[in-house]
C-alpha positions as CSV (number, residue, x, y, z in Angstrom):
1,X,-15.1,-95.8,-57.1
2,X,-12.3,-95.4,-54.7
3,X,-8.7,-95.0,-55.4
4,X,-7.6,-98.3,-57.7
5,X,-5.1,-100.2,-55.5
6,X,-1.3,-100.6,-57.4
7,X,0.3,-102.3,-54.7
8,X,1.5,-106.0,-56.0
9,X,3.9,-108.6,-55.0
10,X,6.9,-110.3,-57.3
11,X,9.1,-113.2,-56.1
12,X,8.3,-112.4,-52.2
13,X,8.8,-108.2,-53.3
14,X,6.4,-106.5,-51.9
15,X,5.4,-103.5,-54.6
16,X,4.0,-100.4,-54.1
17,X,3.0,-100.4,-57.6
18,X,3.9,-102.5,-60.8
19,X,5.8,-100.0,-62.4
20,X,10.3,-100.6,-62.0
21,X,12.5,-98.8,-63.9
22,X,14.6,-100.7,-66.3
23,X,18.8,-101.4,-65.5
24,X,20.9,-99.4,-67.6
25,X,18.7,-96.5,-67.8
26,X,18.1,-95.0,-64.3
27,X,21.7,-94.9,-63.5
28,X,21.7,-95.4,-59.4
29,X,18.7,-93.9,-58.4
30,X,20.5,-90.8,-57.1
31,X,20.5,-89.2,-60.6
32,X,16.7,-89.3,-61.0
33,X,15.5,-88.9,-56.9
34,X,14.6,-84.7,-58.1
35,X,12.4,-85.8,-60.7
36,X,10.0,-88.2,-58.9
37,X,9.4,-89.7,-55.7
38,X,11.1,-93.3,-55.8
39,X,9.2,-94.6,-53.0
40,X,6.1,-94.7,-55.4
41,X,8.1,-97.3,-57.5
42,X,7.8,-100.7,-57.3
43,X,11.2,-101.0,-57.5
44,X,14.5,-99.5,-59.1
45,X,16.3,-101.7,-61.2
46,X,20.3,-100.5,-61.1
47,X,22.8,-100.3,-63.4
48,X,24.4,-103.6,-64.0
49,X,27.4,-104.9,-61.7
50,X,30.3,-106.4,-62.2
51,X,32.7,-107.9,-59.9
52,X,35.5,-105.3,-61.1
53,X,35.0,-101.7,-62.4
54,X,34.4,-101.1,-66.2
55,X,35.2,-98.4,-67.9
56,X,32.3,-98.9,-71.1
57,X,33.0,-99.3,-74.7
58,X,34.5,-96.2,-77.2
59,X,32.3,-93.5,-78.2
60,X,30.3,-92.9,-79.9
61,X,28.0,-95.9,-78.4
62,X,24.7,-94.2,-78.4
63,X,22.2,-93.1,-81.3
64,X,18.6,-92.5,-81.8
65,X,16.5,-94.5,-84.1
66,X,13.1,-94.4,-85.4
67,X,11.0,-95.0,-82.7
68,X,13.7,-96.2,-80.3
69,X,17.8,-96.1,-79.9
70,X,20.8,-98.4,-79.8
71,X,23.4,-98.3,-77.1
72,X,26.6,-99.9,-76.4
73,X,27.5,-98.2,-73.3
74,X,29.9,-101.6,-72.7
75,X,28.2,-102.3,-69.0
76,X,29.8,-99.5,-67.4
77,X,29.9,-99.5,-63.9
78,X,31.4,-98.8,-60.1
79,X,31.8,-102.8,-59.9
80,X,30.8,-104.7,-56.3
81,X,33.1,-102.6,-53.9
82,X,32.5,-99.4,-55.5
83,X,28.5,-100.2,-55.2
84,X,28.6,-101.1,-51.5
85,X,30.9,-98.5,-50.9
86,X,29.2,-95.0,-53.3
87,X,26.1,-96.4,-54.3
88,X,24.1,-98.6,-52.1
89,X,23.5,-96.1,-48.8
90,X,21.8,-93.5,-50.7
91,X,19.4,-96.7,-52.2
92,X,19.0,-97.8,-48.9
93,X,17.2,-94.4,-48.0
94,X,14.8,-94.8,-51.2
95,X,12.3,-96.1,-49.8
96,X,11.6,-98.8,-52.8
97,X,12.9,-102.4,-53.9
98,X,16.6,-102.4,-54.7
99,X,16.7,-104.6,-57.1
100,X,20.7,-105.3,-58.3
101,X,21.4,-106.1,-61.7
102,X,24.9,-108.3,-62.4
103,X,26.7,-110.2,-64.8
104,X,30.2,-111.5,-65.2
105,X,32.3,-113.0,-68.3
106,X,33.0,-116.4,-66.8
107,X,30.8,-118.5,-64.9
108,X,33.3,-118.2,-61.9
109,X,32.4,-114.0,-62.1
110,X,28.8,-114.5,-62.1
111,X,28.4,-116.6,-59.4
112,X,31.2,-114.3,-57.3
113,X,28.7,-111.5,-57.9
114,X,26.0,-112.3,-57.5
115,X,27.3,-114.1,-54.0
116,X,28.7,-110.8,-53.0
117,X,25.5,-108.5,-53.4
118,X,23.6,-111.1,-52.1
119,X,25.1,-110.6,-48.8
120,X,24.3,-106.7,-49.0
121,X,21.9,-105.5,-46.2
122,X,19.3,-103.3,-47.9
123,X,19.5,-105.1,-51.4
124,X,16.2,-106.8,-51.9
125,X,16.6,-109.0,-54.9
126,X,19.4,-109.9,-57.6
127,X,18.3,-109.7,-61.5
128,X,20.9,-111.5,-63.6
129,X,21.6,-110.1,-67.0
130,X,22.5,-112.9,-69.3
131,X,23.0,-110.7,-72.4
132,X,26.8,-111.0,-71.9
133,X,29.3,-113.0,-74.2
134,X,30.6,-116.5,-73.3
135,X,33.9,-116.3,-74.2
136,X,34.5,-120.3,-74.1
137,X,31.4,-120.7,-76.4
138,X,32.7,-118.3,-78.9
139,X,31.0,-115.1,-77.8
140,X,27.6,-116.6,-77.8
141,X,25.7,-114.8,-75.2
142,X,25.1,-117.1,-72.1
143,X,21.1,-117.1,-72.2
144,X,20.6,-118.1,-75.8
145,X,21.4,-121.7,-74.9
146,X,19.0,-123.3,-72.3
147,X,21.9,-125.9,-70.9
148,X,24.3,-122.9,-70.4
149,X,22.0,-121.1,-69.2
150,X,20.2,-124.1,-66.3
151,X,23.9,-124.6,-65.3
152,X,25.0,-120.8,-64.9
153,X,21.6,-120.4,-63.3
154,X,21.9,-123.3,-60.8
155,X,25.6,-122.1,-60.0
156,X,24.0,-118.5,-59.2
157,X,21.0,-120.0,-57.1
158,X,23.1,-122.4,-55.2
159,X,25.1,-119.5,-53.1
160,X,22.1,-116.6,-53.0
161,X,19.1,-116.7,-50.7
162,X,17.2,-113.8,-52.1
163,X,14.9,-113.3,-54.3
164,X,16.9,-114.2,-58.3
165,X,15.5,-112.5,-61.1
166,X,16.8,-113.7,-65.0
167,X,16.9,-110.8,-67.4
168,X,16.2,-113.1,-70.5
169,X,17.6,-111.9,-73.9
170,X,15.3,-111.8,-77.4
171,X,18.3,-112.5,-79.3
172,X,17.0,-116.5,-79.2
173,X,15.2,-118.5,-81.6
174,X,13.0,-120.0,-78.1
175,X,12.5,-117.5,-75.4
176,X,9.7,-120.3,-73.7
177,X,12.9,-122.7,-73.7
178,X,15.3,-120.3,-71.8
179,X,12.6,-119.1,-69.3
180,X,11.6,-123.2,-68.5
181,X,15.6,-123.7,-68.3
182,X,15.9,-120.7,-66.0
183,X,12.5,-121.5,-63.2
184,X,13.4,-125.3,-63.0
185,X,16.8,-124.6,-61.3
186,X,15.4,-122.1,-58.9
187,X,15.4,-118.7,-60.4
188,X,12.2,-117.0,-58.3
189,X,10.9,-114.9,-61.3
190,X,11.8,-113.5,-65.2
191,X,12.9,-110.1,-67.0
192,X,11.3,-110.0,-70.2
193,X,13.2,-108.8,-72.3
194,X,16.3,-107.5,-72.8
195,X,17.8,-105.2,-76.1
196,X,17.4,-106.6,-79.6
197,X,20.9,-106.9,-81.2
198,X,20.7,-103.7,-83.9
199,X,22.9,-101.6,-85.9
200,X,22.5,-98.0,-87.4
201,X,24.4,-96.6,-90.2
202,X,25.7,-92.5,-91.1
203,X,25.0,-93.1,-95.1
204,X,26.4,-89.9,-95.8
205,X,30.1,-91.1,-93.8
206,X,29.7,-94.5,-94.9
207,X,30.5,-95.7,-91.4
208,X,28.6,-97.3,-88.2
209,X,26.9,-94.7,-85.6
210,X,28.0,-96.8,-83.2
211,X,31.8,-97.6,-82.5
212,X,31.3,-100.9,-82.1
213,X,29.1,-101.4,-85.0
214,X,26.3,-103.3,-83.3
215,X,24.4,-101.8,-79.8
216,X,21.2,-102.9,-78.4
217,X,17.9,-101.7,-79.6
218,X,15.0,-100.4,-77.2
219,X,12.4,-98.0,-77.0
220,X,8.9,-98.1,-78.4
221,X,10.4,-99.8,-81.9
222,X,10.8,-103.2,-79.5
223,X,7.2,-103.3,-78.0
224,X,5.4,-105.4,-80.2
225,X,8.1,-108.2,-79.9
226,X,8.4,-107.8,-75.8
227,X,4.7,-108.4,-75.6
228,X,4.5,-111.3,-77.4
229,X,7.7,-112.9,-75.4
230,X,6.2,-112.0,-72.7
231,X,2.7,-113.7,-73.6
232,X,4.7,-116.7,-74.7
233,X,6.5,-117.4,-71.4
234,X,3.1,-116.5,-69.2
235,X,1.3,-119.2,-71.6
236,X,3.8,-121.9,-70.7
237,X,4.4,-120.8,-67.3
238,X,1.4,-118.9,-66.1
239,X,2.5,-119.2,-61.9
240,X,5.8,-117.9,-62.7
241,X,6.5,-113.7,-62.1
242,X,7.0,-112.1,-65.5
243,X,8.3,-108.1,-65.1
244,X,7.5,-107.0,-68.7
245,X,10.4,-104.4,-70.3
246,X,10.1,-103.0,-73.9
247,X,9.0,-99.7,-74.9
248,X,6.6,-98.4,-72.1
249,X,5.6,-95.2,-72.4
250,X,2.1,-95.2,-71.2
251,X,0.1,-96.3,-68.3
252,X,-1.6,-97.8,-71.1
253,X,1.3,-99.8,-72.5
254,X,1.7,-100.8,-68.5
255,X,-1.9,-102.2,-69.0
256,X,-1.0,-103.8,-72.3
257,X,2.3,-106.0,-70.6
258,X,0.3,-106.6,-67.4
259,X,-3.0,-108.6,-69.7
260,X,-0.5,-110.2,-71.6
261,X,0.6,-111.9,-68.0
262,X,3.2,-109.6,-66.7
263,X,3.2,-108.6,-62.8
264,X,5.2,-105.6,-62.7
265,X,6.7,-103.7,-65.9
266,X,10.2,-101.6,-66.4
267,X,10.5,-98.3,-67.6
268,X,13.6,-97.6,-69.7
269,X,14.2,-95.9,-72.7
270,X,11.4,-93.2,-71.7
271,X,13.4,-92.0,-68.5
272,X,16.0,-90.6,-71.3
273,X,13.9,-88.5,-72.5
274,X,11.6,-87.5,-69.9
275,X,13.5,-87.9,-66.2
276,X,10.1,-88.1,-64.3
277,X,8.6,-90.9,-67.6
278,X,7.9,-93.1,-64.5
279,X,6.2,-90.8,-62.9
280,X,4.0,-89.6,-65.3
281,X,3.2,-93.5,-66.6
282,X,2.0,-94.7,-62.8
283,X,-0.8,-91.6,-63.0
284,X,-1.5,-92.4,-66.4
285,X,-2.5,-96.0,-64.9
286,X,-4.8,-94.9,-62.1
287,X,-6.3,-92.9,-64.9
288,X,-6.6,-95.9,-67.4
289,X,-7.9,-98.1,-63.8
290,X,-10.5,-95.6,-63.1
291,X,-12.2,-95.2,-66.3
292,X,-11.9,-99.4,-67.1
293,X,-13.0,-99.7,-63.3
294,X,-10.3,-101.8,-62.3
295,X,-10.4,-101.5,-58.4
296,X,-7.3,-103.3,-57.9
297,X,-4.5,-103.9,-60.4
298,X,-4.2,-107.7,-59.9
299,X,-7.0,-108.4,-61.8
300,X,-5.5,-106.8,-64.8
301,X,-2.8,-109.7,-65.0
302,X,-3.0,-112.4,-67.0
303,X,-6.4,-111.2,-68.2
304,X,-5.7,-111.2,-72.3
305,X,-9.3,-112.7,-73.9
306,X,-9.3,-114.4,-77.2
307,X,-5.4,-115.2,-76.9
308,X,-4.2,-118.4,-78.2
C-alpha cells in the first residue's frame, strides 16, 4: 500500500499528523527543535501562560513514580509580554500549530489572557488550562464545577476568535458534565486530560518528595483512566474534537486514544525521557497503519467495536 496519510484537522487546525506534544513538557519548542523536526508535529502545545511572570513553586517539585511522575513545577513561565517578546518568533519559524496554553487565578486574568494571545499573529489556537485554584471558591479548581466552568468559558470565548481549546481536569467526579458545560458556550474542541492530583512519600525521611506535598501525576500510570475519559466524552459528544493526553508512549497507544474517539493525541511525560519520544511515536504509527492497513488515519477515530 502506499504511504498511510497522518494529516488531520482539529477545531479548523490543519495537522500534519495527530500527534502534539503536551504543555508543560516541551518547554517552548526551542529546547527540543535538535531532537526532531517540529514541522512533522501536528502541533506544539506550550508551556502554560500567565498574564504576569511566575517564578514556580520550591523545590524539590519533581519525582519519579512507578510507571509515571508527579510535578509541581507551580506554572512557571515568561508570562504574556515575555512570550511575545522571547518566545513566540522562534515558534513562528516552526513550521507547526502553535497552540498557547493559559490560565489565570481570577476570572478577570483568564479572560485578560487569553484576550492578549489571541491577538498574537502566528498563534494558531488558545488551550485553556482549568486545573488552577479558584481562590473565591476556596481553592477548588475552576473546571471541577460545570457552572464555573460555562461562565469562565463563555467569558473566554466572548473576546477570542480563534480556535479555544479546554484542557479538562480528571480531578472531577463527571468529566462528561464539564466537557458538555465547556462546547455549549463555544469552546471549539477538548484536552483530555489533565494530571491526577498525587502525592509521593521518602519513608526513610518521613517527609513528602514533593515541597508542596501534593503534584500532578502523569505518565504511563494515568493511561488507563485518560482513555476511558476520553471514551466517555466522545460517547456523549461524538462531533466534538477530543486531543487525547495521558501516558503515550507508542504509536500504538496513539492508536489506542484515536479508537477510543480522539482526533489528535499529546505527548508528554515521554519527551522527559527521550527528547525525540515524539518522533519516534509518529514512525511507530505509520508502522502500526501499514501492517493494520489503515490508508489514512481518519478512519482509525472513533472506530472502538464492542464499546458500550
Amino acid at each position: 500500500m502506499s504511504e498511510p496519510t497522518l494529516r488531520i484537522g482539529f477545531a479548523g487546525l490543519d495537522c500534519a499528523s495527530p500527534i502534539w506534544v503536551a504543555s508543560g513538557t516541551f518547554g517552548y519548542g526551542k529546547e527540543f527543535s535538535p531532537y526532531l523536526d517540529l514541522a512533522d508535529l501536528g502541533g506544539i502545545a506550550t508551556k502554560g501562560i500567565s498574564p504576569k511572570p511566575r517564578g514556580g513553586n520550591p523545590l524539590p517539585r519533581i519525582c519519579e513514580t512507578a510507571s509515571g511522575m508527579i510535578n509541581s513545577i507551580g506554572l512557571e513561565n515568561v508570562g504574556v509580554e515575555g512570550f511575545r517578546e522571547k518566545k513566540l518568533p522562534f515558534l513562528k519559524t516552526s513550521g507547526t500549530n502553535v497552540v498557547v496554553n493559559f490560565f489565570g487565578e481570577t476570572f478577570d486574568e483568564y479572560v485578560a489572557c487569553g484576550a492578549a494571545l489571541d491577538a498574537m499573529d502566528g498563534v494558531h489556537a488558545l488551550e485553556m488550562n482549568v486545573s488552577c485554584p479558584n481562590i473565591k471558591k476556596g481553592g477548588v479548581e475552576f473546571g471541577t464545577d460545570p457552572a464555573v466552568l460555562r461562565e469562565l468559558v463563555k467569558q473566554c470565548r466572548a473576546v477570542m476568535k480563534k480556535p479555544l481549546i479546554i484542557k479538562l481536569t480528571p480531578n472531577c467526579t463527571d468529566v462528561v458534565a464539564l466537557a458538555r458545560a465547556a462546547i455549549e458556550v463555544g469552546a471549539d474542541g477538548l484536552s483530555v486530560i489533565n494530571t491526577l492530583s498525587a502525592m509521593a512519600i521518602d519513608a526513610r525521611r518521613r517527609r513528602p518528595r514533593i515541597a508542596t506535598t501534593f503534584g500532578g501525576l502523569s505518565g504511563p500510570a494515568i493511561k488507563p483512566i485518560a482513555l476511558r475519559m476520553v471514551y466517555q466524552v466522545h460517547r456523549a459528544l461524538p462531533d466534538v474534537p477530543i486531543s487525547g493526553i495521558g501516558g503515550i508512549a507508542s504509536g500504538e497507544d496513539v492508536a489506542e486514544f484515536l479508537l477510543a474517539g480522539a482526533t489528535t493525541v499529546q505527548v508528554g511525560t515521554q519527551s522527559f525521557a527521550e527528547p525525540h519520544a515524539a518522533r519516534r511515536i509518529r514512525d511507530e504509527l505509520v508502522q502500526f497503519m501499514r501492517e493494520e492497513r489503515v490508508s489514512d488515519v481518519r478512519e482509525l477515530v472513533g472506530a472502538l467495536q464492542g464499546g458500550r
